[in-house]
N, C-alpha and C positions, 0 to 999 in steps of 0.2 A: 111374399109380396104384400107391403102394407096398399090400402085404400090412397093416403092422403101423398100427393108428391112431395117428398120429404128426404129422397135422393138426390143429391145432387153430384154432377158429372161436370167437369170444368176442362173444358181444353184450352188451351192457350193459341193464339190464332196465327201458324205459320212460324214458329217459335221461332228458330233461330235467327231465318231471316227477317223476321220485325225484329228482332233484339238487334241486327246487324243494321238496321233500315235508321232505330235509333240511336244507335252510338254513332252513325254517321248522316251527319247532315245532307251532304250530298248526295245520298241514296234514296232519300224519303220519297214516294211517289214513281219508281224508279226499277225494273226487276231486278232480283238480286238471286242468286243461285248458290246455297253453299253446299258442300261436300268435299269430298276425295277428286282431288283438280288432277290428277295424271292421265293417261290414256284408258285406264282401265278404274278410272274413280266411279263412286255413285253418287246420284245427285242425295242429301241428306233433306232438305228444305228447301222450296221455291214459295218467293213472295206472288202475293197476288198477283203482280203486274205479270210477273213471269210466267205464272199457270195460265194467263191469256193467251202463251203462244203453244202450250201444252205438254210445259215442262212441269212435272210432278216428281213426288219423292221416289226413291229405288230407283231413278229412270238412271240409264247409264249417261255419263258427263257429256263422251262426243256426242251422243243423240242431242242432248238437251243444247249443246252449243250449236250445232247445227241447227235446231228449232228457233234459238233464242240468241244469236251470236252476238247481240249487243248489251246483254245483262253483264251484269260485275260477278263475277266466280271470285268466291272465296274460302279461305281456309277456316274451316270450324274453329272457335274459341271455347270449349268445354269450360273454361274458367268461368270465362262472364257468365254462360250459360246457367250452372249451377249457383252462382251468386243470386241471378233472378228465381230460380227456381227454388231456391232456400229460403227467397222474400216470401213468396207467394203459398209456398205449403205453410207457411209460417200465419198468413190470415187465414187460410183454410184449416190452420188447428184451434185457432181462436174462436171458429164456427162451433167446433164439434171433437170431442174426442176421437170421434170415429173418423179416421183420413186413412184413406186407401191409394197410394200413390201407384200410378204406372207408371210412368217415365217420369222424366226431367220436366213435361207440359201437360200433367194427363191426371186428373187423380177422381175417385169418389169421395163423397162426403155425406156421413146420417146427419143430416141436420136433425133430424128427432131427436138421438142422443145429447146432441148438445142446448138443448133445452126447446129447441122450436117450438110452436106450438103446431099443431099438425091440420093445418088450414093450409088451403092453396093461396090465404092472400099473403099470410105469416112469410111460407116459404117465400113466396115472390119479392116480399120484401128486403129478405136476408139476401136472397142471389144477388139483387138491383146493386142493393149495399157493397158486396162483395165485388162485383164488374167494379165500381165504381172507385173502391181501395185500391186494385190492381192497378187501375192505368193511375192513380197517382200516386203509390209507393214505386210501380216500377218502368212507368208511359206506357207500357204494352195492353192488348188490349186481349179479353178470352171471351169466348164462348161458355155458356152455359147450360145444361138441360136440368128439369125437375121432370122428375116422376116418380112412381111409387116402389118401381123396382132397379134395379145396376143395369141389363139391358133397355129398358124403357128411356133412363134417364142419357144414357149414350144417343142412343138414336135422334132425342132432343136438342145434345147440346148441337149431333150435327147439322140439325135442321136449322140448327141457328147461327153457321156460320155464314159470313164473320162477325165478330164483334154484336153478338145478340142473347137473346132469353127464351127458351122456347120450353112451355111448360104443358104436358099432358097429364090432364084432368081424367080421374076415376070416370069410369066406364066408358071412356073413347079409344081405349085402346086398339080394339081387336079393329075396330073402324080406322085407325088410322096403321096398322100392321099389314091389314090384307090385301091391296094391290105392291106393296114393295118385296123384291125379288129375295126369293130363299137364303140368299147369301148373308141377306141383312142380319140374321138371326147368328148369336155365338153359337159357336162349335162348327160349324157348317163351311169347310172351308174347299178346293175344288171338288176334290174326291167325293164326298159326298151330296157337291151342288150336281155334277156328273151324274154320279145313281140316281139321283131322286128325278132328273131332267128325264134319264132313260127311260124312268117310268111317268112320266107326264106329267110332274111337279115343278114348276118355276117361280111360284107367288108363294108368297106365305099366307094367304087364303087357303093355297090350295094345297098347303101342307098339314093346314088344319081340316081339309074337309078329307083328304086321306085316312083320316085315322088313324089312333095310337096300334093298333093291332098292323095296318099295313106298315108304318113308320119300321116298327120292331123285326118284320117281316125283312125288309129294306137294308135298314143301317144295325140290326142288333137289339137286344134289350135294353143297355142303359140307356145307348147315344138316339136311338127312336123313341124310349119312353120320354127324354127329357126334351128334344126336338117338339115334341108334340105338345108339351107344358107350354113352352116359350114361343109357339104358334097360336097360343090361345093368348099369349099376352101376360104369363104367369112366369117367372124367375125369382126362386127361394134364395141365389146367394146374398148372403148377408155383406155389409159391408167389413173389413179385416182390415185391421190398422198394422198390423206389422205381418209383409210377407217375405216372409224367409227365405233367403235366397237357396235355390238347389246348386248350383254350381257357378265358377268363377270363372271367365276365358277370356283370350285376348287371339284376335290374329291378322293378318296382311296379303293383301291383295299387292302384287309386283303388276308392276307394267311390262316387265320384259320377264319369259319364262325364266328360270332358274333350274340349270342342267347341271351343274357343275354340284357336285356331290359333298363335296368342302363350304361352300355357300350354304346349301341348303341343312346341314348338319348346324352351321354357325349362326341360321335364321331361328334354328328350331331352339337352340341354346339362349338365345335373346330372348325370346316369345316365351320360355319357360320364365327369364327371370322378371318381364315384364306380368308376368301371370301371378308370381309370389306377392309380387307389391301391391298388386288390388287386393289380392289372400290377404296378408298384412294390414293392408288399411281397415278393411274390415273387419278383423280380430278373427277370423276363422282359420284352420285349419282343414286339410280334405283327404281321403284316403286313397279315390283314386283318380290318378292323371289318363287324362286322353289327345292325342294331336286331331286334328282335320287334316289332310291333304287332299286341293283338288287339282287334277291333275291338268295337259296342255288341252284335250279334248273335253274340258266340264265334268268328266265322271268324278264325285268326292267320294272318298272312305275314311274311316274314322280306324285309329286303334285306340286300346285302353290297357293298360295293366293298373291292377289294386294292391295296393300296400299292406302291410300286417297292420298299420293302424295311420292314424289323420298325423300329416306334418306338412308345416309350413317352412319348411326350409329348403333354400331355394338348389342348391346343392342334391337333393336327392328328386326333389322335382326333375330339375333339370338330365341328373342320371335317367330317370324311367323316360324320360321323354326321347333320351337320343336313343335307348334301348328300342322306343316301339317304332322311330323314321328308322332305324336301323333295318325294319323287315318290309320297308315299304322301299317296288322300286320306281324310281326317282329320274333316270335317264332319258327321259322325255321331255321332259319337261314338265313344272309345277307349276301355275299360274298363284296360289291362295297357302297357304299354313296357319295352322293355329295348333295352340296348345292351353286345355283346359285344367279345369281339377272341380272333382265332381265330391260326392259324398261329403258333405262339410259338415264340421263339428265347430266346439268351441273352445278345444283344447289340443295338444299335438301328443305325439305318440315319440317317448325319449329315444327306444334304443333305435330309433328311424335313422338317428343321429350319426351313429355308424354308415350308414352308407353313404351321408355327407360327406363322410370323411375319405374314403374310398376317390370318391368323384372329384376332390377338391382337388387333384393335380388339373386332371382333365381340366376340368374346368377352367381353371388359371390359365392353361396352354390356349385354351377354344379363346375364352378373353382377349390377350396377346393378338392371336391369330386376327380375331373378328377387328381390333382395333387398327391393323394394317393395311386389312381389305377394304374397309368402309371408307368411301368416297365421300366430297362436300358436300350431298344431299342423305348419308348414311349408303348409299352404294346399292341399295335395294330397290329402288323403284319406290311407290305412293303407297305410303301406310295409312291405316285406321287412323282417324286422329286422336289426341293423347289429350286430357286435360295437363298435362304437364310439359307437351312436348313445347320446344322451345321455338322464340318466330324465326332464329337464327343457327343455324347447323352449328353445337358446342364442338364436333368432331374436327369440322375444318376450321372454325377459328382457332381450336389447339394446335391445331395444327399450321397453322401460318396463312392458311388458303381465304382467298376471297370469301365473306358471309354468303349466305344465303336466304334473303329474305323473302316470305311466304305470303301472296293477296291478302290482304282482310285483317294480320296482326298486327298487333298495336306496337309504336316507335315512339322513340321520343329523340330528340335532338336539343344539345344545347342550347341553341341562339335559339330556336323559331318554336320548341317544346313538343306539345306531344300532337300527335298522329299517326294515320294507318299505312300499311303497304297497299299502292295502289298497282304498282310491277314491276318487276326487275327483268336483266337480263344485260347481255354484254359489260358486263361490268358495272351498273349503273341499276339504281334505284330509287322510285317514284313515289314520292311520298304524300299524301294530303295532308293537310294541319288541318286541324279541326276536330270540337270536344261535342259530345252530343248535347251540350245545351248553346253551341254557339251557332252562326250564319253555316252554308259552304266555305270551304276553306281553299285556301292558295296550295297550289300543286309545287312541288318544289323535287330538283334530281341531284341524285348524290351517287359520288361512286360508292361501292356496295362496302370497301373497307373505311370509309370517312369515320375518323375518331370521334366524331361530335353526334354518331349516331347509335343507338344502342336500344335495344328490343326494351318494351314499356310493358305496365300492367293494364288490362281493362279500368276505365273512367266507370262508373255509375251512370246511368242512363237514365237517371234526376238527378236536377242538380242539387246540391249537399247544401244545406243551411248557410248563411254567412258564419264564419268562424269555423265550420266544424273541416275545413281542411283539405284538402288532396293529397295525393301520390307525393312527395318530396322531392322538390327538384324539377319541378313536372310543369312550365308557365303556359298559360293559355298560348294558344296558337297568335303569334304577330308579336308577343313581347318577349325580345330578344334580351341575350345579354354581350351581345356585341361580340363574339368570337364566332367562325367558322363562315365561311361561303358555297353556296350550292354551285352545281355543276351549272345547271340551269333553271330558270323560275319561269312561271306562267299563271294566270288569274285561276 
């Protein structure tokens, strides 16, 4: 841990839903709830307004709608998501070489490294700077912390939500550590908030007035030696500009159990090849595959088998995967599936390729099979959401069947341009006009197969230079081009 605050910790404030709050006009000021909308969804992000009624993240959907039943629920846009979040690590690499990304809204930064000078007014300087980039490269707004270590600088940024600067200065630390509760400290998660409370520990004062000998006593050698560091105010991780991912996975939560042993064979086969293409996009390859299954009553277990070597293909993935649901039994019912791949390299492993080959019947047949069972929503109940997944079910529109349009994703329409799903149902879908740099917009309903209506990309949440252009095709909301009529219209 250096002296001078020279870390910085930036969170982005409520991400998705201020990304959703500014793409839509009509939202701003307003709670907004996004997540997994099914019966068995979670809540991903709640706007400020919403966490007034005590809706918060992880919380389960009916809860939160029950809490808060007059927020707008909607469906995540990973698209847009990552678009802002691509802006924004992009002026945090102009700070510093050293960019430590957690998520999509989370990251560290050494500003030392990238030339700061190591004064707290220096630093204070660059953050003010940086806040101030953010809301006008992307309108949103983050949080900031300085301090002189990764833990320190965290606990800042949160003291300083929303939309603030909160900077701890060399030698105030332990003074502002020691009445906040054990939990605050990393690593410290129930299990050991639990032992340490058994033994009269609740503050982090009074994890430091324990001592490293009872710590070690407590929780073990490394996890009490380093517990007792970070009680005193002291965290050696450096910042790490590239952290390597250990494994790849993808999985889904159903709304309604899944007993039928055909189904869930045809889940696990999907979930495998939705698992290669993150593998894929990545450029990795892994050796070895694991499922999750949790079953009707919450209990989960995991299997795994390991391969002779790393491969990315999706074909022998998908073999080990139906090989380990194969010993799993299933007649109960499933609530949850996933299927991972652990062990990653950067290269694949040839003669794997044979047992591609092996599987490729199967797998053709599961294809077929899966393609006839899957209903207008995909036939499974409320999945993770997908940066790629579509606002309108491809399966039922190949298929002839009414669209399916999803809260929150982006539309566009011929005559009246682009806008969001506001809700569908019986036939019929509601849609707003309006761009995030325009007024509220006019509410307009369309039946759900209207030819003049067709799934959009995310708008920019600034608006774009004169000249430099939009989406093609795409006219602000109110200038028509004189074809198509709504079911019905409203202000």
């Amino acid at each position: 841990m250096r002296g001078a605050p020279t870390i910085l910790h930036l969170d982005m404030d409520a991400f998705y839903a201020s990304a959703e709050q500014a793409a839509k006009p009509s939202l701003r000021g307003k709670p907004v709830v996004v997540g997994g909308l099914g019966p068995r969804g979670v809540v991903a992000t709640a706007s400020y307004e919403a966490r007034v009624f005590g809706v918060h993240s992880a919380m389960a959907m009916a809860q939160a709608r029950r809490l808060c039943p007059n927020a707008a629920y909607l469906t995540p846009r990973f698209s847009l998501y990552r678009q802002v979040s691509d802006q924004v690590m992009g002026l945090l690499r102009a700070l510093s070489p050293l960019v430590e990304p957690l998520s999509l809204d989370e990251a560290f930064v050494d500003l030392e490294a990238g030339g700061t000078e190591p004064r707290v007014a220096a630093a204070r300087a660059v953050a003010e700077r940086l806040r101030a980039d953010i809301r006008a490269v992307t309108g949103l707004t983050g949080s900031v912390g300085l301090a002189g270590s990764k833990m320190l600088a965290k606990i800042a940024s949160e003291q300083a939500k929303p939309d603030g600067l909160t900077v701890i200065e060399p030698g105030t630390e332990r003074e502002l550590l020691g009445p906040m509760p054990v939990r605050t400290l990393p690593g410290v998660g129930p299990a050991t908030a639990e032992a340490l409370r058994r033994a009269g520990i609740h503050t982090v004062a009074e994890t430091r007035e324990a001592g490293e000998a009872e710590l070690i006593r407590l929780l073990g050698r490394a996890h009490g030696a380093s517990l007792h560091l970070m009680a005193g105010g002291r965290d050696e991780r450096p910042v790490v500009a590239e952290r390597d991912a250990k494994s790849v996975s993808v999985e889904d939560t159903f709304d309604v159990d899944l007993t039928d042993r055909t189904r869930v064979q045809l889940e696990v086969a999907r979930l495998a090849d939705r698992c290669v293409r993150r593998l894929r996009e990545a450029g990795r390859s892994g050796r070895t595959v694991v499922i999750k299954v949790r079953r009707y009553d919450f209990s989960t277990l995991t299997r795994s088998e390991t391969l002779r070597g790393p491969t990315d293909d999706p074909g022998v993935v998908r073999e080990a995967a139906a090989r380990l649901i194969d010993g799993v039994d299933t007649t109960a019912g499933v609530r949850l599936l996933g299927v991972g791949v652990t062990g990653l390299a950067d290269y694949t492993q040839e003669d794997l390729f044979a047992q591609a080959a092996q599987a490729a019947q199967a797998a053709q047949a599961a294809g077929a099979a899966h393609e006839a069972l899957e209903g207008p929503e995909g036939g499974w109940g409320t999945r993770a959401p997908e940066p790629e997944s579509p606002g309108v079910s491809e399966a039922a529109e190949g298929a002839g069947r009414p669209r399916v349009w999803l809260p929150g994703l982006d539309v566009r329409h011929t005559e009246f341009g682009a806008g969001w799903v506001q809700g569908s149902g019986v036939g019929r879908v509601t849609i707003r006009f309006e761009v995030p740099w325009s007024g509220p917009g006019r509410v307009r309903t369309f039946a759900v197969d209207d030819p003049e209506l067709e799934p959009g990309e995310p708008l920019p949440l600034v608006r774009p230079p004169e000249g430099a252009g939009g989406p093609a095709g795409a006219p602000a909301p109110g200038e028509g081009r004189g074809r198509g009529q709504p079911v019905t219209s409203s202000p």
